[in-house]
DRENTORKOL-3810 file (N, C-alpha, C; in nm, 4 decimals):
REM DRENTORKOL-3810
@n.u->8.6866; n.v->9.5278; n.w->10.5796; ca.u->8.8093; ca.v->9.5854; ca.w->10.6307; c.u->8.9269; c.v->9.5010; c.w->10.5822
@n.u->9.0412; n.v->9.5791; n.w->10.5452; ca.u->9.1523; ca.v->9.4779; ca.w->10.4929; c.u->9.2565; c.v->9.4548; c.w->10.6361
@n.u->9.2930; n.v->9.3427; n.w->10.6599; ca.u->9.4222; ca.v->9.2908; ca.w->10.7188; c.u->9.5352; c.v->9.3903; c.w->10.6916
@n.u->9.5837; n.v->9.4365; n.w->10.8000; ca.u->9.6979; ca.v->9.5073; ca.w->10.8206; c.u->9.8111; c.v->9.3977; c.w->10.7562
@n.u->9.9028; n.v->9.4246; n.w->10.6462; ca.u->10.0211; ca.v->9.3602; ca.w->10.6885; c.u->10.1725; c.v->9.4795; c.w->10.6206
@n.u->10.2360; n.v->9.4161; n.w->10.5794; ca.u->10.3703; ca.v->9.5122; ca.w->10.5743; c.u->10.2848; c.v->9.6160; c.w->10.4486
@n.u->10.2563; n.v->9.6001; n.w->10.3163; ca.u->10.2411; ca.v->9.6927; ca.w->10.2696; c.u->10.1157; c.v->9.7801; c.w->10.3028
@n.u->10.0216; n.v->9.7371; n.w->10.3698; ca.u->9.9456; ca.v->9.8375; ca.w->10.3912; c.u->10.0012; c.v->9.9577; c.w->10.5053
@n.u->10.0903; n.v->9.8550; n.w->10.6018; ca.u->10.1724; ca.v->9.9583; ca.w->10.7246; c.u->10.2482; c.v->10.0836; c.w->10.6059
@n.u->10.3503; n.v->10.0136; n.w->10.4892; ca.u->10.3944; ca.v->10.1282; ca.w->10.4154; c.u->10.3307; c.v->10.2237; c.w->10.3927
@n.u->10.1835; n.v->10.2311; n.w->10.3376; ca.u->10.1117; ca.v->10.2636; ca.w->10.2560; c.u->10.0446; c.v->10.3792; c.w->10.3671
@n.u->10.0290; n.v->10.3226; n.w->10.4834; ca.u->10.0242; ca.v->10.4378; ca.w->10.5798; c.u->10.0977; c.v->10.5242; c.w->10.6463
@n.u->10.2039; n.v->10.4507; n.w->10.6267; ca.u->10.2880; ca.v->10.5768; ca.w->10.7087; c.u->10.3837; c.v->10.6626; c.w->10.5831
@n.u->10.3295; n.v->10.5883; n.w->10.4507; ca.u->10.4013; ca.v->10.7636; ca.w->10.3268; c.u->10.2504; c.v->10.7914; c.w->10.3537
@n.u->10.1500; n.v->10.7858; n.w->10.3709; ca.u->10.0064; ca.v->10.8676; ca.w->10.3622; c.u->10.0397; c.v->10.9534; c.w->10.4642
@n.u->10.0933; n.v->10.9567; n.w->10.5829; ca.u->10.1043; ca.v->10.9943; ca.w->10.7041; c.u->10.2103; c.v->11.1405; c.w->10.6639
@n.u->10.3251; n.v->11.0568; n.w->10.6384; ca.u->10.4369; ca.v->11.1610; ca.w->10.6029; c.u->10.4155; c.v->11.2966; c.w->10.5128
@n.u->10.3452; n.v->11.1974; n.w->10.3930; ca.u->10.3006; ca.v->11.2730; ca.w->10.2842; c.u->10.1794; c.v->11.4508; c.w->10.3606
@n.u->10.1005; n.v->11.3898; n.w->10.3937; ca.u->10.0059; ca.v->11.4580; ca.w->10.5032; c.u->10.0590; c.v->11.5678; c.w->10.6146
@n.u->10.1545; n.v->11.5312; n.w->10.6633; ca.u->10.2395; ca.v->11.5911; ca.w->10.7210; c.u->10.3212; c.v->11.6763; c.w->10.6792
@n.u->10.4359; n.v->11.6663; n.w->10.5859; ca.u->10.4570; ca.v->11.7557; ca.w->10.4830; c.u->10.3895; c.v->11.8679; c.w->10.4002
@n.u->10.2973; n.v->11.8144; n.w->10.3997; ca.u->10.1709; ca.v->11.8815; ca.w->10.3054; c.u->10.0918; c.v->11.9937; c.w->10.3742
@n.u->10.0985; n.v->11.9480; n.w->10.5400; ca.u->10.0085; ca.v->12.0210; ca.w->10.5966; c.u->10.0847; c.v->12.1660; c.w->10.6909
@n.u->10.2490; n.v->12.1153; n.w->10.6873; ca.u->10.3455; ca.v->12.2102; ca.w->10.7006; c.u->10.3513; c.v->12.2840; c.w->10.6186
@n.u->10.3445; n.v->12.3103; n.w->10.4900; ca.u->10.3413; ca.v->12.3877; ca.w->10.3540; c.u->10.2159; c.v->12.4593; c.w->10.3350
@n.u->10.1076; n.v->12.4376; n.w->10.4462; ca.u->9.9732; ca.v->12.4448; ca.w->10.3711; c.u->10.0237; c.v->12.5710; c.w->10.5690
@n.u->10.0537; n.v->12.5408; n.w->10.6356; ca.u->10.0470; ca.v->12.5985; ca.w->10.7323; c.u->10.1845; c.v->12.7416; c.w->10.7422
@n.u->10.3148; n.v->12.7161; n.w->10.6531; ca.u->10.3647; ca.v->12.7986; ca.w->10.6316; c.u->10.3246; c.v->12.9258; c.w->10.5191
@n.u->10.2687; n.v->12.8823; n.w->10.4362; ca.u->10.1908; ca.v->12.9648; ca.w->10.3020; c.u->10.1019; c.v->13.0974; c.w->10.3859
@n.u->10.0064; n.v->13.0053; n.w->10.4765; ca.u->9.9188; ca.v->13.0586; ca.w->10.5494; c.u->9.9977; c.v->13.1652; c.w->10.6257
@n.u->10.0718; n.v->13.1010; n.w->10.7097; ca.u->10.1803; ca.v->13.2311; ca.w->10.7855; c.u->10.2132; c.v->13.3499; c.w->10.6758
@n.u->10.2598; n.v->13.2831; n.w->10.5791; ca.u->10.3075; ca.v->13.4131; ca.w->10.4891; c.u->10.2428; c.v->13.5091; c.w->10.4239
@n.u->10.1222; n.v->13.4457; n.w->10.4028; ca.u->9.9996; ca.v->13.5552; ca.w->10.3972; c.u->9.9700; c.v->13.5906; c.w->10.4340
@n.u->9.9251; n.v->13.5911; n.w->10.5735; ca.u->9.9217; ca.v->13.6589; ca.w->10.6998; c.u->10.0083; c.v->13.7906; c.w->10.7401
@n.u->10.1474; n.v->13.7599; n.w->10.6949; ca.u->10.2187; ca.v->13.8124; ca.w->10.7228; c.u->10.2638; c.v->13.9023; c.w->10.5824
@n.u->10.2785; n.v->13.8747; n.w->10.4605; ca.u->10.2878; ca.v->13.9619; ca.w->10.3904; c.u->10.1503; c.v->13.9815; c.w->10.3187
@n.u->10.0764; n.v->13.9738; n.w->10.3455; ca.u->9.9311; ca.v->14.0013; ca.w->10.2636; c.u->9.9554; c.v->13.9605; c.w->10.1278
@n.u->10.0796; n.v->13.8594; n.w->10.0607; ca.u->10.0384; ca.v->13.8207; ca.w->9.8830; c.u->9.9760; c.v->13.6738; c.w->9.8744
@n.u->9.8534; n.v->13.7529; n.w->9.8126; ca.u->9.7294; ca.v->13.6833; ca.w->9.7136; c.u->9.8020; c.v->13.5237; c.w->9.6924
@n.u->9.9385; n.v->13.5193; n.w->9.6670; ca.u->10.0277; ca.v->13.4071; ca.w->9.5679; c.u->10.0506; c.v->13.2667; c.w->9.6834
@n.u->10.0467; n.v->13.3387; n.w->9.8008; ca.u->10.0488; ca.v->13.2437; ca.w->9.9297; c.u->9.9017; c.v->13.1780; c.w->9.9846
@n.u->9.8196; n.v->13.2289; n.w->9.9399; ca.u->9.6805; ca.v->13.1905; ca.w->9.9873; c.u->9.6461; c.v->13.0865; c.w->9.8704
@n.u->9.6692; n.v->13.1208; n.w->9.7187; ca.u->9.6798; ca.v->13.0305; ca.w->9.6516; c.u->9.7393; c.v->12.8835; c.w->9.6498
@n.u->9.9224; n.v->12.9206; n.w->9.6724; ca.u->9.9907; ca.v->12.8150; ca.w->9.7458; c.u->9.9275; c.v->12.7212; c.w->9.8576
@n.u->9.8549; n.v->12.8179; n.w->9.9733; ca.u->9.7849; ca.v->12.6813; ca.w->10.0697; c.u->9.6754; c.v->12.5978; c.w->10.0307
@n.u->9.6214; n.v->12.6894; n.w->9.9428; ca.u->9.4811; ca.v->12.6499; ca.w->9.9150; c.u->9.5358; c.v->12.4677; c.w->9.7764
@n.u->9.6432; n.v->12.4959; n.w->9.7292; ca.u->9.6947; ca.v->12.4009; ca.w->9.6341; c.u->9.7019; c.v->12.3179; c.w->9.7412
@n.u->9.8307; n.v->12.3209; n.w->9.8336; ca.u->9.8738; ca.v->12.2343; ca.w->9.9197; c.u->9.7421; c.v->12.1689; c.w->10.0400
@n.u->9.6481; n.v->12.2020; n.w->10.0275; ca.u->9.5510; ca.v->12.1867; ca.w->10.1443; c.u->9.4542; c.v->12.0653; c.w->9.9880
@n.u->9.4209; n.v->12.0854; n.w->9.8935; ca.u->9.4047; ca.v->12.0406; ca.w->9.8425; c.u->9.4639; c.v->11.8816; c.w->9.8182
@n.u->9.6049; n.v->11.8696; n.w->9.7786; ca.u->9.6894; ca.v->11.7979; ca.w->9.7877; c.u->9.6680; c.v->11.7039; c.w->9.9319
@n.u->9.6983; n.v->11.7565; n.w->10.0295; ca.u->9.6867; ca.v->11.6616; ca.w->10.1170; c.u->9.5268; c.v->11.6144; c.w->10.1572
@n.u->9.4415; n.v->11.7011; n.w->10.1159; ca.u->9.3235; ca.v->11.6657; ca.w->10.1403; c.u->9.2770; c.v->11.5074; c.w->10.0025
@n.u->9.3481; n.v->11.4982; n.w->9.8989; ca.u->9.3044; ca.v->11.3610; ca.w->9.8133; c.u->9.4002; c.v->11.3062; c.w->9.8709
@n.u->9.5394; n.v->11.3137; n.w->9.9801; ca.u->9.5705; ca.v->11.2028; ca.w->9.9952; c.u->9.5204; c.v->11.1442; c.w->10.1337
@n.u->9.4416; n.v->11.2019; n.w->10.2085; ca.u->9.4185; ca.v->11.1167; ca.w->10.3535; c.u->9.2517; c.v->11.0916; c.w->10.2919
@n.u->9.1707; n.v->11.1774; n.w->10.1890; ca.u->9.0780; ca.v->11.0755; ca.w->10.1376; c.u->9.0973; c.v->10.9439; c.w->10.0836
@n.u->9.1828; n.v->10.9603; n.w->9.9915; ca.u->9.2585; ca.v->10.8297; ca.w->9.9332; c.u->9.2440; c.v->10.7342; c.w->10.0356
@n.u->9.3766; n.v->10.7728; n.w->10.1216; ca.u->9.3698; ca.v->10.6527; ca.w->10.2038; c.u->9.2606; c.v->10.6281; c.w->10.2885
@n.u->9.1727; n.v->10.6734; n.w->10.3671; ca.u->9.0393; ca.v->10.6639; ca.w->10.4522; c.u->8.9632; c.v->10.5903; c.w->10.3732
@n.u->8.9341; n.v->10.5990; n.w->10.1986; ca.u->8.8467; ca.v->10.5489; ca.w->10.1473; c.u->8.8865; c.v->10.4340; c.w->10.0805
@n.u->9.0117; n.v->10.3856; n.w->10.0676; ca.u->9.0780; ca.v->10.2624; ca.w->10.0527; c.u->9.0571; c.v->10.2002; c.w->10.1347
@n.u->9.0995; n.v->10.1844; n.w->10.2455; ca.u->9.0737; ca.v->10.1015; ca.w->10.3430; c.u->8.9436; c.v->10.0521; c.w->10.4072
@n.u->8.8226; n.v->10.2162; n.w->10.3744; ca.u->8.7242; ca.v->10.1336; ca.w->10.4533; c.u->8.6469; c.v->10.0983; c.w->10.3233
@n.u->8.6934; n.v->10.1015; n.w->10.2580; ca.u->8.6207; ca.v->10.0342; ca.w->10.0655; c.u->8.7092; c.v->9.8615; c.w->10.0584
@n.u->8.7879; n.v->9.8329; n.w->10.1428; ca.u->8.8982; ca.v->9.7506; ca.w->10.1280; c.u->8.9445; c.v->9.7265; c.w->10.0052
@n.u->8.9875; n.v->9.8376; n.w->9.9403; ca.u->9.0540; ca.v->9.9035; ca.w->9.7905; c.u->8.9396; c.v->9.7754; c.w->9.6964
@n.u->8.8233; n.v->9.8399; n.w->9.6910; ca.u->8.7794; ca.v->9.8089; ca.w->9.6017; c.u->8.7398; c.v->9.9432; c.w->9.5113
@n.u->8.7019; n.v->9.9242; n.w->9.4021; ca.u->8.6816; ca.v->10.0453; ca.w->9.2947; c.u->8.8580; c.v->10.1165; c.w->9.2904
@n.u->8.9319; n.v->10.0860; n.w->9.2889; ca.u->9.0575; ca.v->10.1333; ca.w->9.2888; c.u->9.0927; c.v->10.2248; c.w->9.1779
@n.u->9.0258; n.v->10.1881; n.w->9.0396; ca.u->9.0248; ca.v->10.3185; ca.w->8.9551; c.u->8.9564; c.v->10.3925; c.w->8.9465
@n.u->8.8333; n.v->10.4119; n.w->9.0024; ca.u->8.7497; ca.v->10.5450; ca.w->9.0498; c.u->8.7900; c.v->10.5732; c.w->9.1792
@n.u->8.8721; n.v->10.5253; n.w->9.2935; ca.u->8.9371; ca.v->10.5684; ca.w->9.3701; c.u->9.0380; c.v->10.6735; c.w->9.2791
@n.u->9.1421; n.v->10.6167; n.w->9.2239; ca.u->9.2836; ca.v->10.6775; ca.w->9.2163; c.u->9.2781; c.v->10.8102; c.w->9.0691
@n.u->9.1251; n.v->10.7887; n.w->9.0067; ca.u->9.1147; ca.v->10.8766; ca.w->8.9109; c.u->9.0362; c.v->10.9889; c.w->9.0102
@n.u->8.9549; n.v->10.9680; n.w->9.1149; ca.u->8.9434; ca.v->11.1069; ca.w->9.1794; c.u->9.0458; c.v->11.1524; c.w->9.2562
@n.u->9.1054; n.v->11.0839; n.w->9.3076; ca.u->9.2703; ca.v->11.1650; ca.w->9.4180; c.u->9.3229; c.v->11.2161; c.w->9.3042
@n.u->9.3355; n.v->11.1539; n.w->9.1807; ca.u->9.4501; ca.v->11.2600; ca.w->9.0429; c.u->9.3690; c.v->11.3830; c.w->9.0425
@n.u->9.2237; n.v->11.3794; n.w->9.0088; ca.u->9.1760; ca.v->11.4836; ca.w->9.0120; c.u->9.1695; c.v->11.5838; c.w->9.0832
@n.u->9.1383; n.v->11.5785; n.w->9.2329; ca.u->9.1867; ca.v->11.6383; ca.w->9.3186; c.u->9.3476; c.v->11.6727; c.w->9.3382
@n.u->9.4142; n.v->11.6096; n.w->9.3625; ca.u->9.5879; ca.v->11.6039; ca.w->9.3777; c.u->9.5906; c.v->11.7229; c.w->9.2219
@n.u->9.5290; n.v->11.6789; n.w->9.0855; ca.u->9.5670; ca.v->11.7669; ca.w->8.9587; c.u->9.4971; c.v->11.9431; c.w->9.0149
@n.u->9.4088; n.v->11.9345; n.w->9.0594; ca.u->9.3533; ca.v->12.0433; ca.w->9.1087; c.u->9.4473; c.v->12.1474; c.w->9.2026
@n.u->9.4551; n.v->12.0424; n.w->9.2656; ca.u->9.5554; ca.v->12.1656; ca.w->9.4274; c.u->9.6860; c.v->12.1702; c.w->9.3803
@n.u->9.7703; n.v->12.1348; n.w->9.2457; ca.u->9.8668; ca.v->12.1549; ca.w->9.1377; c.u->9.8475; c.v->12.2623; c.w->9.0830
@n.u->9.7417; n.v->12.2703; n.w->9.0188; ca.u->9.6712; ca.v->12.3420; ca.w->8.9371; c.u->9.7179; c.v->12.5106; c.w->9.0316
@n.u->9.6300; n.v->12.5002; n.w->9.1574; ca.u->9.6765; ca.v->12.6218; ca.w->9.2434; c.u->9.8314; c.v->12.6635; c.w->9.2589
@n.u->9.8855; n.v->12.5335; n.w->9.2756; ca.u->10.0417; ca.v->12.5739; ca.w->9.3168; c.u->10.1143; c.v->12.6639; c.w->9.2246
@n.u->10.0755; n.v->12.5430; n.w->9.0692; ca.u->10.1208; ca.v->12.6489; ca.w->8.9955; c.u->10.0882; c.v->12.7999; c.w->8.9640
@n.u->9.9498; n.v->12.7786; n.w->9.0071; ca.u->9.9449; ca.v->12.9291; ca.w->8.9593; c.u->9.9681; c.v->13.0373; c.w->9.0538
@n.u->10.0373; n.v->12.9718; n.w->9.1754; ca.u->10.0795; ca.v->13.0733; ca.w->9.2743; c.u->10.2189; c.v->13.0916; c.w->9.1908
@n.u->10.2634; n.v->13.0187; n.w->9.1935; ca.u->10.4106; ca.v->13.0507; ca.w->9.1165; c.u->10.4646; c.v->13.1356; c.w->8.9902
@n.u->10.3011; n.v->13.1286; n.w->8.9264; ca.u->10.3502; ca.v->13.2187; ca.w->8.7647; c.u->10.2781; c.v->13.3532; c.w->8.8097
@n.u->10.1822; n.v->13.3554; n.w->8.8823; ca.u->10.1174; ca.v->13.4952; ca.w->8.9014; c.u->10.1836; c.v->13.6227; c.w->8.9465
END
């Protein structure tokens, strides 16, 4: 387990924010599909649910890894994070 000190407090509370943000976008999309039935909003959450889903793995598995493997950590969150992108955009051009 790593010692809490100032940058790990940072490091949690943009994980937090970030998550939060993410999960408002992932929860408005949803409304809007709901509500207008387009395909382009289910995509949108499914990006954004993605997105926040590599960043509270990220952090859960940093900490209880005590950021060891840090580049097979941060090359699967890109992957993931590139993935639920991947959706956003293609809610946007479709």
């Amino acid at each position: 387990m790593v010692a809490l000190g100032g940058v790990e407090f940072a490091y949690i509370a943009t994980s937090v924010v970030l998550s939060a943000a993410g999960l408002s976008m992932v929860g408005l999309a949803v409304h809007a599909y709901v509500t207008a039935q387009r395909q382009e909003m289910l995509f949108l959450a499914i990006g954004f649910a993605l997105v926040v889903a590599a960043a509270i793995a990220t952090t859960v598995s940093a900490f209880l890894n005590g950021f060891s493997n840090i580049i097979v950590l941060l090359t699967v969150h890109n992957a993931i994070a590139t993935a639920g992108y991947a959706f956003v955009i293609y809610s946007v051009i479709r």
